[in-house]
N, C-alpha and C positions, 0 to 999 in steps of 0.2 A: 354719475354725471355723463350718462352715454343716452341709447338708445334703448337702453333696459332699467333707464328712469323714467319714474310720473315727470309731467313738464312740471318748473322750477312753482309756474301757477300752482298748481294741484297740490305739491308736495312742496316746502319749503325746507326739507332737511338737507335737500340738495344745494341750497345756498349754504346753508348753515357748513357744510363740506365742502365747500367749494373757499370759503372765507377762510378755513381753517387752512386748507390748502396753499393757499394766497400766502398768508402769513405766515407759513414756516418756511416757504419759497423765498418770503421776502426779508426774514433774518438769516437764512443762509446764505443770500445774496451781499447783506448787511456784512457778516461776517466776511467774507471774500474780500471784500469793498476794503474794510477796514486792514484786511492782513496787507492787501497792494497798497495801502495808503504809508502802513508802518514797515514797508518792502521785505515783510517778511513772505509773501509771495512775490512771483515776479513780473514785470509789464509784458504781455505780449501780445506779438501784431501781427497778422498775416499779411502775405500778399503774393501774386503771383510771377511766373517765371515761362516764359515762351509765347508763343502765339499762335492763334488758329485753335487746331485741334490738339495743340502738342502743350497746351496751358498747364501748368503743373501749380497747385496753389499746396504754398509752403507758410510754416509759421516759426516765428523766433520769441525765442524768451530774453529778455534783457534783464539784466541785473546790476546794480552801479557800480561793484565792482567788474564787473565783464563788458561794460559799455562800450571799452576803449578797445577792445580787440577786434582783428583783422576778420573774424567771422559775424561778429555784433554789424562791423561798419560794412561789410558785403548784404547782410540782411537789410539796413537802411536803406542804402543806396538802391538794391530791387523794388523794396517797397516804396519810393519816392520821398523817405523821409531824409534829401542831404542833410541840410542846416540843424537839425534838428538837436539839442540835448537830452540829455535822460529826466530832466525836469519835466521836460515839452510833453516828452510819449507821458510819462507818470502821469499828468497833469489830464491829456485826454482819455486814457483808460479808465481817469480816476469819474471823469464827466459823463462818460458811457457808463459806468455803474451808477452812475447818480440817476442818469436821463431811464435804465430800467428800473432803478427803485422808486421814481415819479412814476411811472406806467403801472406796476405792479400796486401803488398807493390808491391810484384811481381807478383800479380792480377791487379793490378792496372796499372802494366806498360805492361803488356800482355792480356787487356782484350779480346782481340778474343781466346787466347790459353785455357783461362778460359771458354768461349762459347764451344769450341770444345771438352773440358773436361768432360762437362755438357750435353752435346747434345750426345757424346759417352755412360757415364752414361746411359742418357736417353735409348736408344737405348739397352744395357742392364739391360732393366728393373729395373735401380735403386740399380742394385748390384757392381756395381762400385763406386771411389771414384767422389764427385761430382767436389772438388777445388784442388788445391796443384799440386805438379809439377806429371806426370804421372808415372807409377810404373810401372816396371820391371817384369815379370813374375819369378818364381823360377823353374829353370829347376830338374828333379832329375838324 
């Protein structure tokens, strides 16, 4: 799926590799999804600590039973979550795994538009986005 493949035109085994791809990406995702749901993994959130050049980006794992603790509730408060319960985060982690296993769905049912996404990238040296639906330029 590089530059040492026929284009996805020429050769279609490269789709056929690419969907495989897709779908084991997207029951491992599945699985994750599912262990945060039954919190047998656990919710985690980053966020950052200083400013300028001195930004330091930090991540916490919360657990329900470790929720309540003075190092859980300093991780909060850095990342702007005051009010928040352990439902709340659970709840959005659980939406963010949902909202990549939509993306990774519509990979799966578009794999040449996802080749073409990739190959564009490519072409831009890697400064484009690799997957996901293609993006609008911002006029000013």
């Amino acid at each position: 799926m590089g530059a040492k493949e026929l284009p996805f035109e020429v050769d279609r085994k490269v789709l056929g590799r690419l969907i495989v791809a897709l779908k084991d990406m997207q029951t491992r995702m599945q699985g994750v999804r599912d262990h945060i749901a039954r919190e047998v993994l656990p919710v985690e959130r980053q966020y950052t600590v200083g400013f300028g050049p001195k930004v330091e980006k930090r991540s916490f794992k919360f657990w329900r039973i470790t929720f309540e603790s003075e190092q859980s509730q300093e991780a909060l408060h850095h990342g702007g979550w005051f009010d928040y319960k352990f439902d709340d985060l659970l709840k959005a982690e659980l939406a963010s795994h949902d909202g990549r296993l939509r993306s990774i769905a519509r990979e799966i049912k578009d794999p040449a538009g996802s080749l073409r996404r990739l190959e564009a990238d490519a072409r831009m040296g890697g400064r484009g986005r690799s997957l996901g639906p293609p993006q609008q330029k911002e006029r000013n």
